[in-house]
PQR file of N, CA, C, O and H, with PARSE charges and radii, in Angstrom:
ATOM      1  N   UNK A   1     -17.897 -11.422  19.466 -0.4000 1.5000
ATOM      2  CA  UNK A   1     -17.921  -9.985  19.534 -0.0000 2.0000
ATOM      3  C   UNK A   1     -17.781  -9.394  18.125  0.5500 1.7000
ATOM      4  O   UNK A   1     -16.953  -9.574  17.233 -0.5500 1.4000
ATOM      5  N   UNK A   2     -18.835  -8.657  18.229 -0.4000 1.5000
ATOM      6  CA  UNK A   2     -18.660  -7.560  16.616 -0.0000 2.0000
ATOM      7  C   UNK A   2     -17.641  -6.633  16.311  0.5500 1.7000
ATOM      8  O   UNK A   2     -17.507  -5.708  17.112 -0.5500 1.4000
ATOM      9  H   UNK A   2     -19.508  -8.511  18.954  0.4000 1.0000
ATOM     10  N   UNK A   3     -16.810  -6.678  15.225 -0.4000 1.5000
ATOM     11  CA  UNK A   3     -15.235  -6.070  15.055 -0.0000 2.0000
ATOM     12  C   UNK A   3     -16.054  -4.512  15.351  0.5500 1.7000
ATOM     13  O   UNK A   3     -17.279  -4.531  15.232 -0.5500 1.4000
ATOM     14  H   UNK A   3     -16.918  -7.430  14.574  0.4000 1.0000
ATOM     15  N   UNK A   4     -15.538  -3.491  15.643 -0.4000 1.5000
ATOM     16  CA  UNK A   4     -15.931  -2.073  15.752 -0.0000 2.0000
ATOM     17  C   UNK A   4     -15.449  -1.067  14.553  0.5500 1.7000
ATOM     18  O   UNK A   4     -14.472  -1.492  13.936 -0.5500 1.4000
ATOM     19  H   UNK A   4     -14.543  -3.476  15.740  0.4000 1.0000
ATOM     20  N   UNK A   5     -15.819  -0.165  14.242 -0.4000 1.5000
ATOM     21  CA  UNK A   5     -16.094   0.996  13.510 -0.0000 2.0000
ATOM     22  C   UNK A   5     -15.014   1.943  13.870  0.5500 1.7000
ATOM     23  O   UNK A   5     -14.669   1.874  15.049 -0.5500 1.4000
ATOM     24  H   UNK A   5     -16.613   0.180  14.743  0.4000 1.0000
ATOM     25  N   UNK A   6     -14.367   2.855  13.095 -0.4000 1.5000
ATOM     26  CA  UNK A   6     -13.438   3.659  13.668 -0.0000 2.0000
ATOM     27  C   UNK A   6     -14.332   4.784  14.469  0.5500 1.7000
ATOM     28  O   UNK A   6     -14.004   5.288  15.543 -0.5500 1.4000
ATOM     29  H   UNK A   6     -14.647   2.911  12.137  0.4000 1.0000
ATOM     30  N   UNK A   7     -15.401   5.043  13.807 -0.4000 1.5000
ATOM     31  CA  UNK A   7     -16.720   6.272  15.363 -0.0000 2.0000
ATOM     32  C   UNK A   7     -16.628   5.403  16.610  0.5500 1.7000
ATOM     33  O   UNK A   7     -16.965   6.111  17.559 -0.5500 1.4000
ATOM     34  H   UNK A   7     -15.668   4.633  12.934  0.4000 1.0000
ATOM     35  N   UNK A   8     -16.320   4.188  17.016 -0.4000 1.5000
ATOM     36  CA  UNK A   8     -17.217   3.528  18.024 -0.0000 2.0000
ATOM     37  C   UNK A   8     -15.452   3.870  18.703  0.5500 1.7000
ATOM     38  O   UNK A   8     -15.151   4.621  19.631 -0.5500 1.4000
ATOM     39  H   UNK A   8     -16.047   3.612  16.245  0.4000 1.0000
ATOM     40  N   UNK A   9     -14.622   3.090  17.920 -0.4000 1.5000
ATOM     41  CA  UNK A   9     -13.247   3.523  18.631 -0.0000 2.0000
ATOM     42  C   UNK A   9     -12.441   4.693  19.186  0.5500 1.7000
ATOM     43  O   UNK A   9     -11.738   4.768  20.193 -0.5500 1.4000
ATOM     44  H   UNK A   9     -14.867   2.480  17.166  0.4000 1.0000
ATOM     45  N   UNK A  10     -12.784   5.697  18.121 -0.4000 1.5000
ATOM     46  CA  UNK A  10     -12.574   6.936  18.490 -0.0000 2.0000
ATOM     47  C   UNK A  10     -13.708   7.568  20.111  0.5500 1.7000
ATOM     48  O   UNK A  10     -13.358   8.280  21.052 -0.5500 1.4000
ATOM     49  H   UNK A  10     -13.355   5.636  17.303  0.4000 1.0000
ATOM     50  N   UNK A  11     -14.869   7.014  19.864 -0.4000 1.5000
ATOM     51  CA  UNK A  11     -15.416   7.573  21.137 -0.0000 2.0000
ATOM     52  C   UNK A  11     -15.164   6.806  22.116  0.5500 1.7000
ATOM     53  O   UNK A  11     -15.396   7.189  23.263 -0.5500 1.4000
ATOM     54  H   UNK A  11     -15.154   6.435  19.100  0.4000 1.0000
ATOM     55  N   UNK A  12     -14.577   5.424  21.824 -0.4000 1.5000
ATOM     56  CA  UNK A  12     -14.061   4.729  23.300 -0.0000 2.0000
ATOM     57  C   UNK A  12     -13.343   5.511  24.328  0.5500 1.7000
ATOM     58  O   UNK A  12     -13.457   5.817  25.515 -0.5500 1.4000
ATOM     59  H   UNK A  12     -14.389   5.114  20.893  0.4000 1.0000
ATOM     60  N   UNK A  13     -12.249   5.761  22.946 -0.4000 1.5000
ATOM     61  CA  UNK A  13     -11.092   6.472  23.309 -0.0000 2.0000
ATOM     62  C   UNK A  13     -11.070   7.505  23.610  0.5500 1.7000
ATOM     63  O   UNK A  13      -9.989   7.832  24.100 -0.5500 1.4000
ATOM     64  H   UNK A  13     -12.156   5.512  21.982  0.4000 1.0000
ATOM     65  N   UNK A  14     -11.942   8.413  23.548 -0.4000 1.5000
ATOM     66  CA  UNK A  14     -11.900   9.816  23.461 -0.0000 2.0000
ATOM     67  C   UNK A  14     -11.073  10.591  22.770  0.5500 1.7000
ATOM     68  O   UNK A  14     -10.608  11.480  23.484 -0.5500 1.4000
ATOM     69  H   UNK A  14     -12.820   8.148  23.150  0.4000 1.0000
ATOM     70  N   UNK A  15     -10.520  10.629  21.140 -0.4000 1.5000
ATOM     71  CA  UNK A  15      -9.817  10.573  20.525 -0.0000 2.0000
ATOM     72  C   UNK A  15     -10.591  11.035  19.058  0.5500 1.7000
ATOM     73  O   UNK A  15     -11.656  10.544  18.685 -0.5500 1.4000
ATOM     74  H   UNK A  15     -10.898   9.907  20.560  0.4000 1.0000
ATOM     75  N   UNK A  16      -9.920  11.951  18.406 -0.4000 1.5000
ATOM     76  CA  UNK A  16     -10.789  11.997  16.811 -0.0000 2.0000
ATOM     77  C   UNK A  16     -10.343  10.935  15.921  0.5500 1.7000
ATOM     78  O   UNK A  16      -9.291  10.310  15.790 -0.5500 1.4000
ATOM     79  H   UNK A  16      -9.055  12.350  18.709  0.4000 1.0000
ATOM     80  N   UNK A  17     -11.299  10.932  15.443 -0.4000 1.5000
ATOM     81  CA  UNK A  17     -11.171   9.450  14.333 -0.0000 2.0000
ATOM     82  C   UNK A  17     -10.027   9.907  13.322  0.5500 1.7000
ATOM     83  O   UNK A  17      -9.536   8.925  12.766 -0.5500 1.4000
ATOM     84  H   UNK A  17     -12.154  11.439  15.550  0.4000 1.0000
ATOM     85  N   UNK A  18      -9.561  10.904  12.996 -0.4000 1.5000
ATOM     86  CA  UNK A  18      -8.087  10.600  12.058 -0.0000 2.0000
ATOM     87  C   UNK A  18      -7.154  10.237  13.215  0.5500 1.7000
ATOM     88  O   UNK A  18      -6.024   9.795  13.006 -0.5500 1.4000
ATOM     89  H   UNK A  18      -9.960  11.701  13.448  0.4000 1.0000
ATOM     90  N   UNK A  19      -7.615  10.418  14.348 -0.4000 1.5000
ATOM     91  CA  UNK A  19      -6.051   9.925  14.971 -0.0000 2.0000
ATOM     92  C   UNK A  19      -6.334   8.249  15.100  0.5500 1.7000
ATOM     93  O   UNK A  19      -5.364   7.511  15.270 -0.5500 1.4000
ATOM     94  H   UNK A  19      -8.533  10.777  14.518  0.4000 1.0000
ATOM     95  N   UNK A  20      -7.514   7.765  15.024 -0.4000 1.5000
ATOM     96  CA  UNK A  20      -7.690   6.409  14.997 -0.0000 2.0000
ATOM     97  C   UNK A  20      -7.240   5.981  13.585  0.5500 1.7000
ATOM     98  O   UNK A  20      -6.501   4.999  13.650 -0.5500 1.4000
ATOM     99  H   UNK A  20      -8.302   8.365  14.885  0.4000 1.0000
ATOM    100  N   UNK A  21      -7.471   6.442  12.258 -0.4000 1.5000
ATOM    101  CA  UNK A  21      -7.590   5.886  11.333 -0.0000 2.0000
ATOM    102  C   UNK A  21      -5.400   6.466  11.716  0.5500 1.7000
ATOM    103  O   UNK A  21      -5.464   6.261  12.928 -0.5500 1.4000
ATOM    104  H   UNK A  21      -8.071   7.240  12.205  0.4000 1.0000
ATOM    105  N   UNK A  22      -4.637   6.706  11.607 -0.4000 1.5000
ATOM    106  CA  UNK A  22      -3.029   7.359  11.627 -0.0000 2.0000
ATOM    107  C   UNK A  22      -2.631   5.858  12.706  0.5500 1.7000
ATOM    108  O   UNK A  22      -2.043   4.803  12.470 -0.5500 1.4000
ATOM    109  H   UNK A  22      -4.585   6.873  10.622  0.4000 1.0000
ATOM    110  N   UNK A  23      -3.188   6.342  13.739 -0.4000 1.5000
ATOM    111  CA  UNK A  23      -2.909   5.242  14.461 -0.0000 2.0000
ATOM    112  C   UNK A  23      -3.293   3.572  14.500  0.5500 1.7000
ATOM    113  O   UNK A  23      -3.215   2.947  15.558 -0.5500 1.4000
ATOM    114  H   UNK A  23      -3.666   7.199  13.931  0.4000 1.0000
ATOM    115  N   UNK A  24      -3.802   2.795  12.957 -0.4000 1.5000
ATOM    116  CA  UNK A  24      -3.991   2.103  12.805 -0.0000 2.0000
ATOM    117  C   UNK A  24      -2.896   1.922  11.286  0.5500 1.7000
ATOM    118  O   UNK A  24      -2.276   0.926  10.913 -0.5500 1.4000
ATOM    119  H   UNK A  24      -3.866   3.303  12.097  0.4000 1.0000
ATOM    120  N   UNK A  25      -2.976   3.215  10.700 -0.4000 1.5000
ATOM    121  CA  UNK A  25      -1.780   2.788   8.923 -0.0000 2.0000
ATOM    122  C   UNK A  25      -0.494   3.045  10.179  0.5500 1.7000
ATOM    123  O   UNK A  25       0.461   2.459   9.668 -0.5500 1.4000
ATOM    124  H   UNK A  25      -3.479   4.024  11.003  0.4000 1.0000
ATOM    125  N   UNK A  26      -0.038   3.572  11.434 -0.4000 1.5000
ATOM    126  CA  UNK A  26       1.065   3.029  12.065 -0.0000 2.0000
ATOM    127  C   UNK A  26       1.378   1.978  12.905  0.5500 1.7000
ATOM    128  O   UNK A  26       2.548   1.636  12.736 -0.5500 1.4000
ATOM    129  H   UNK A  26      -0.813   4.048  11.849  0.4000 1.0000
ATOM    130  N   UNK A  27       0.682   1.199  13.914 -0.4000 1.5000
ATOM    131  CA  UNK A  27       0.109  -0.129  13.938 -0.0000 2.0000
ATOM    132  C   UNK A  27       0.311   0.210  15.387  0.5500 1.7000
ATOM    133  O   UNK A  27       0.695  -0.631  16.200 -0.5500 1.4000
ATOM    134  H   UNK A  27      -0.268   1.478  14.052  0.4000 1.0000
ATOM    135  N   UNK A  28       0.024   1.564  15.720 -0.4000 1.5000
ATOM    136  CA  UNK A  28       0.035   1.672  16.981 -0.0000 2.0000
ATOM    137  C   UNK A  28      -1.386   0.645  17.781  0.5500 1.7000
ATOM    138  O   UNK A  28      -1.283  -0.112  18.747 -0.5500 1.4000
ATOM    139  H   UNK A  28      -0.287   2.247  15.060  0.4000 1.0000
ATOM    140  N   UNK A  29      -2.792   1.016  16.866 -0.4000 1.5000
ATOM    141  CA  UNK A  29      -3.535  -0.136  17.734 -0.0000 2.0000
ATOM    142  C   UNK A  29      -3.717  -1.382  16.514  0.5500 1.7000
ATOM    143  O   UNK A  29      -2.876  -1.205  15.633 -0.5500 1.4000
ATOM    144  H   UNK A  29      -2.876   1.631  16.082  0.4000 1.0000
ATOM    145  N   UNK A  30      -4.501  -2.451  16.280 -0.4000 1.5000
ATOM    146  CA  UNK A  30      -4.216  -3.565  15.522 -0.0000 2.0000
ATOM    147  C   UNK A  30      -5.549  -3.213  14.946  0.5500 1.7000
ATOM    148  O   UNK A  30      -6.529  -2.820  15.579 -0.5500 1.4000
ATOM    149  H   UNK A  30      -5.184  -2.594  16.996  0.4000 1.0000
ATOM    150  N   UNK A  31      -5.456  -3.399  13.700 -0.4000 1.5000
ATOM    151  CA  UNK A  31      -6.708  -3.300  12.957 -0.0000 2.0000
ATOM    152  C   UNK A  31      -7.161  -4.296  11.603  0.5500 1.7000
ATOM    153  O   UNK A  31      -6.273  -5.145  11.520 -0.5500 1.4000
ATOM    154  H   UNK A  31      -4.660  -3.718  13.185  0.4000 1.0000
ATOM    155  N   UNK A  32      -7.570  -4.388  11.169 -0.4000 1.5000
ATOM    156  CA  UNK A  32      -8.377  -5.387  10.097 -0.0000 2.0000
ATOM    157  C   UNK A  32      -8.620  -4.251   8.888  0.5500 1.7000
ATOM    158  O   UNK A  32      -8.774  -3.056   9.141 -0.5500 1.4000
ATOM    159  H   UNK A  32      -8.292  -3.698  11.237  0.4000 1.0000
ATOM    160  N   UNK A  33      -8.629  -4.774   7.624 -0.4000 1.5000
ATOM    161  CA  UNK A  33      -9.608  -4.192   6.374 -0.0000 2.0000
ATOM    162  C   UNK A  33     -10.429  -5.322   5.983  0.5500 1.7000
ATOM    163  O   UNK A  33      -9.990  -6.430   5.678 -0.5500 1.4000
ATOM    164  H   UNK A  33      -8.503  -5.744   7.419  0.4000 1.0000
ATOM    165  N   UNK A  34     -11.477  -5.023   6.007 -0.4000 1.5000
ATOM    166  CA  UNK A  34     -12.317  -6.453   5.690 -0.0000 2.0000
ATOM    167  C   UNK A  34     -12.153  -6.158   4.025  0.5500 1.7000
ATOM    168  O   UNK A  34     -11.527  -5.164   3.658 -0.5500 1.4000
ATOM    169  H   UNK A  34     -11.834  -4.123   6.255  0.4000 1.0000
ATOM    170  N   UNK A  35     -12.576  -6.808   3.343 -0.4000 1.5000
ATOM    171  CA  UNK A  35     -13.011  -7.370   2.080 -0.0000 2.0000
ATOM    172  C   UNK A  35     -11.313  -7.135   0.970  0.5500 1.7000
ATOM    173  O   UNK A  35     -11.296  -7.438  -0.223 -0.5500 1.4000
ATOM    174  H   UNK A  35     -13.084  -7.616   3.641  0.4000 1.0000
ATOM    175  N   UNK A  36      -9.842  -6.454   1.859 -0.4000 1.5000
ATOM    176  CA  UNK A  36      -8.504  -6.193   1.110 -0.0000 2.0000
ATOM    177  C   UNK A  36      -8.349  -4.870   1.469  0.5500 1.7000
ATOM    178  O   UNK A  36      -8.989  -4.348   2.381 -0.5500 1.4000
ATOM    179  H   UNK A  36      -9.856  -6.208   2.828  0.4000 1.0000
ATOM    180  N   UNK A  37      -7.500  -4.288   0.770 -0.4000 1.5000
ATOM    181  CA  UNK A  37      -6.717  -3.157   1.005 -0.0000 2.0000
ATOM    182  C   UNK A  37      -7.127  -1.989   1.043  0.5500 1.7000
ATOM    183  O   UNK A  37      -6.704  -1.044   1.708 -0.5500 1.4000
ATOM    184  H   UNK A  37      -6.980  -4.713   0.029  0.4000 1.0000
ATOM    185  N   UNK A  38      -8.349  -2.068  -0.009 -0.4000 1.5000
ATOM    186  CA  UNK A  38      -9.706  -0.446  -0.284 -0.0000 2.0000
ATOM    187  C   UNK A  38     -10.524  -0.823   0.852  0.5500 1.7000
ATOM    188  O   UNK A  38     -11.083   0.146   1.366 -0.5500 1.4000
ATOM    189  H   UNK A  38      -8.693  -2.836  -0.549  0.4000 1.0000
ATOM    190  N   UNK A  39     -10.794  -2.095   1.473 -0.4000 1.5000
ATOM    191  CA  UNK A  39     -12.562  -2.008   2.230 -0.0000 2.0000
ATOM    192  C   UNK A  39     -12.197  -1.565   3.985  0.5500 1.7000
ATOM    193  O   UNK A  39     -11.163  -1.413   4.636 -0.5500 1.4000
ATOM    194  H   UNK A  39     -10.341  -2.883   1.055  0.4000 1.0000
ATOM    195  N   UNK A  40     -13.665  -1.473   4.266 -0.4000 1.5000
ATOM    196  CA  UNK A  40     -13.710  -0.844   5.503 -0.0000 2.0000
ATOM    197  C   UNK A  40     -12.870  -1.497   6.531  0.5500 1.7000
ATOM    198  O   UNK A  40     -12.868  -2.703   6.774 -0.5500 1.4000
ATOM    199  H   UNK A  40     -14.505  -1.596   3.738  0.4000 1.0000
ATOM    200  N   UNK A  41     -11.864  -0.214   7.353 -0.4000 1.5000
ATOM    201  CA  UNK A  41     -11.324  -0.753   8.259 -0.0000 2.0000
ATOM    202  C   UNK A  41     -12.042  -1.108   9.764  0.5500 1.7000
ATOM    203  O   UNK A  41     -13.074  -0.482  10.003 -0.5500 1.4000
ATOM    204  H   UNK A  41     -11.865   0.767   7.156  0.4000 1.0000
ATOM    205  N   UNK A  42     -11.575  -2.044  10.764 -0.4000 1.5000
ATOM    206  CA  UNK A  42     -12.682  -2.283  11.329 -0.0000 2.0000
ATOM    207  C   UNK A  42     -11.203  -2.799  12.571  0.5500 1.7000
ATOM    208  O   UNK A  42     -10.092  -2.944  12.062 -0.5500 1.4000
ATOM    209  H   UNK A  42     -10.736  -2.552  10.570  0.4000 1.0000
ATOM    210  N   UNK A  43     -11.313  -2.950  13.610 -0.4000 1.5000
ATOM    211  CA  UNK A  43     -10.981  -3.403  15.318 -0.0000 2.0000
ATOM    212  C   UNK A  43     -11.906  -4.003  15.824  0.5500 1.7000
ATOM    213  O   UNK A  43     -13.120  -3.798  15.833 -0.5500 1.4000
ATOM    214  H   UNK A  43     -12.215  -2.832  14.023  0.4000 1.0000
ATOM    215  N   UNK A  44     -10.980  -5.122  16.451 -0.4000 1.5000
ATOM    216  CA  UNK A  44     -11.514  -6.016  17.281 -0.0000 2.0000
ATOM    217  C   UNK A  44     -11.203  -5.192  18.758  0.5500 1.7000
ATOM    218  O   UNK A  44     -10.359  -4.316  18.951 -0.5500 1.4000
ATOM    219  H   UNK A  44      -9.994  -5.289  16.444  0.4000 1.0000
ATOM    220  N   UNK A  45     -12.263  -5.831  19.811 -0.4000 1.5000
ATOM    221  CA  UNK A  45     -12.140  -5.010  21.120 -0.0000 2.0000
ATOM    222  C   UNK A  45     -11.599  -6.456  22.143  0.5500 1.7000
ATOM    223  O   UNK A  45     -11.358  -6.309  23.341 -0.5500 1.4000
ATOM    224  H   UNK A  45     -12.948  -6.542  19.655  0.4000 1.0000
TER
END
């Protein structure tokens, strides 16, 4: 399965994407930065 996009998560959820990107720097859902600490954040489903 392809890790997801914070757009793809936020519309899962029905949710705006700063509350996805808040709710990932608080670890409310589990998230990844691919390439370190600057690169794109990304969720597994």
């Amino acid at each position: 399965m392809e890790p997801l996009k914070p757009n793809d998560v936020a519309r899962q959820l029905a949710v705006s994407r700063a509350w996805v990107y808040e709710a990932a720097r608080t670890g409310r859902i589990p998230s990844v930065r691919i390439g370190g600490p600057d690169g794109p954040l990304r969720f597994v489903p």
